[in-house]
Each structure stands twice: as C-alpha cells, then as structure tokens.
N, C-alpha and C positions, 0 to 999 in steps of 0.2 A: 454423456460425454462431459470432462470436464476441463476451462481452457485456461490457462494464467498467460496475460504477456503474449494472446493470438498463438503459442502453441497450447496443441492437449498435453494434458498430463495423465489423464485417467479415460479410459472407455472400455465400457462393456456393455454385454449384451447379453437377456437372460428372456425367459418366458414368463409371465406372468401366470401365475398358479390362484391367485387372489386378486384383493382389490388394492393393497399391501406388498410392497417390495422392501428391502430394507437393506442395506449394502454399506459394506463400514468403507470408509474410504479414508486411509490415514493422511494429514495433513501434509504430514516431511514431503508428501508426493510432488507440492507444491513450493512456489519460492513464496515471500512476503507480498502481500499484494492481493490485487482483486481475482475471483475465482468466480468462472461462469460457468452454472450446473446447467444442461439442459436432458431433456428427458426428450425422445423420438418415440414415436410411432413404427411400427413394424416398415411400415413404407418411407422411412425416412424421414415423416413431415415432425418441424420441433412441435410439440405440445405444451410445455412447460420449463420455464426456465425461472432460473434463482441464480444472483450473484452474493457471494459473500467477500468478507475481508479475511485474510491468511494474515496474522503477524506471527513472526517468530522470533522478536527483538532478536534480529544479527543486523539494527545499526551498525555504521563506524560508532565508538563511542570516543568523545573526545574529550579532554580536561585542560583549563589553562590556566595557568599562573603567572602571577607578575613578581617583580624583582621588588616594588613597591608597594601598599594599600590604593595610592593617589598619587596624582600627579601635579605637577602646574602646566602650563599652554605651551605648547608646542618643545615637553620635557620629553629626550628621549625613554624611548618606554622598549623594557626586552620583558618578553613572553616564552616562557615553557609551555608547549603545544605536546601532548600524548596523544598519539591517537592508538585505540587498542580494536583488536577484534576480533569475540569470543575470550576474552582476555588475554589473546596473546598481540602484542605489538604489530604493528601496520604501519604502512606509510600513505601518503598521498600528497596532493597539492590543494593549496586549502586559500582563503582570500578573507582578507580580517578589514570590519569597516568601525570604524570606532563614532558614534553620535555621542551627543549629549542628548541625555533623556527629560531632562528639564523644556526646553527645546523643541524635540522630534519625540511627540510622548508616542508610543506605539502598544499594540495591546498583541502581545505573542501568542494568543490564540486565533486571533485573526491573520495571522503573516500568511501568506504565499511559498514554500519552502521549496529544496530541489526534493526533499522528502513526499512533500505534499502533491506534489507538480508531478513526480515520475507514478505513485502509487495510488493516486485518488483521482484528483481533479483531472486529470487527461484522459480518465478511463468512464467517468463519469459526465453525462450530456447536461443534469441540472444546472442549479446555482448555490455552493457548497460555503454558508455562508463564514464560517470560520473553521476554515479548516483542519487547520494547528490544534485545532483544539482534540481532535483524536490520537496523536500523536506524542501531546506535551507531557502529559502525565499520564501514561495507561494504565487503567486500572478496570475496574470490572463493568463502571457507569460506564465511562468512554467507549468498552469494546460493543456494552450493549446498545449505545448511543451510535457508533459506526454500524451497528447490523440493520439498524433502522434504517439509517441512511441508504444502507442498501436495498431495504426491501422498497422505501419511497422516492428516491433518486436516481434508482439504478436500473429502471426494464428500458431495454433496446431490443431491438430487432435485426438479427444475424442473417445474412443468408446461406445457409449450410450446401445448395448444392455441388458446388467445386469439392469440398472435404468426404460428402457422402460419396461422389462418383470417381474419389481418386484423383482429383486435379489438384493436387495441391502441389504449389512450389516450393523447391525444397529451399 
C-alpha cells in the first residue's frame, strides 16, 4: 500500500512466488510530496515500510520585476508579479516583505517555506536541518540528498488496523 497526504494512492495484492516481488508503480499516481510504501503480511501485520519524496516540479512559479534597478528609503516601488503554472498563467494572493540583507543576512537554504512546511517538515518527526536546501535548486545531489533524508529521518510507526478492517472515514 501506498499513502500520499493520509490518503492511498496505490494498493495491491499479489502471492509471492519467490523471495523477489517487483511491481512498477508509476509516479503521476502520486501528487508532490512524501510517499509511504508499506508492505503487509498475508494477515495484515505491516512488515516493512519505506517513505520516499514524489517531486513533479508543478510549483506556482513566479517572476518579479521592478519599474527601477534600486531605490531610495521609503521610494515608492511598483512590481510586476507573473505567476504561471505548468506555463500557463494563474492567479493567487501572495504577501511581499522587503528586508535589507546587509542587516537581516539570511541563508535561503536554511528558511522555513510554506513549500517546506506543507511537503517535508510536517510529515517528517526529525530535526530537518535546512530544509530549503532540497527545494532551492533541484538537481540530481539534492534529490539524492532528500532520499537519504528519507531513509534516515523518516521511519514512523502507523497503525493500519481501521484502514485493514474497513473503518475508514470518508
């Protein structure tokens, strides 16, 4: 069985013929996000679980522009805000906070994001030390860097019998 976001997305159930099962399970199954594999026992007990990370970069993506390079203190400032998605345009409501980084030096791989916040660190019980950093620049280190995370951050202990015995609330 496997679960994204507390619902399944994937379950089956087959006989073991070997010591080897092997079962393709296509990704799209899933949205973005953490994914908990568990494996049962004929009698329903779990024996084996694995969480992985789903990305399917369908961010918002967003671009902004200013009417200036720079400003002076307290110069009105107008912003071009695109937001697209999938490349096609999107809307939403969005909150702009403007520091001086001289100031408030901050290191954007360590932020706390709504990105970070909904798809990692609320799913995971560790201490996920910079989180942004899977996020900021995706590439092949990062995603191998998030699978780690998951295999060393990420065992919890589920209790399956409501879902095994048909109690689930819909």
């Amino acid at each position: 069985m496997a679960k994204a976001s507390g619902v399944i997305c994937f379950a089956a159930k087959t006989q073991l013929q070997n010591q080897i099962y092997y079962a393709k399970v296509p990704k799209t199954k899933f949205p973005t996000g953490i994914v908990q594999v568990t494996l049962f026992t004929s009698d329903g007990e779990p024996i084996s679980e694995r969480i992985a990370f789903i990305q399917h970069h369908d961010q918002l993506n967003l671009s902004i522009s200013s009417d200036h390079p720079d400003y002076t203190t307290r110069q009105k400032v107008k912003l071009n805000i695109s937001a697209k998605s999938n490349s096609q345009p999107d809307e939403g409501n969005f909150s702009i906070s403007v520091i001086d980084d001289s100031k408030v030096p901050y290191d954007e791989n360590a932020e706390t994001t709504i990105l970070t916040n909904l798809l990692l660190t609320s799913d995971i019980t560790g201490y996920i030390e910079k989180p942004n950093y899977y996020f900021n620049h995706p590439d092949e280190k990062t995603a191998g860097d998030l699978d780690v995370l998951m295999q060393t951050q990420g065992y919890r202990r589920f209790s399956y019998d409501n879902i095994l015995n048909d109690n689930i609330r819909p």
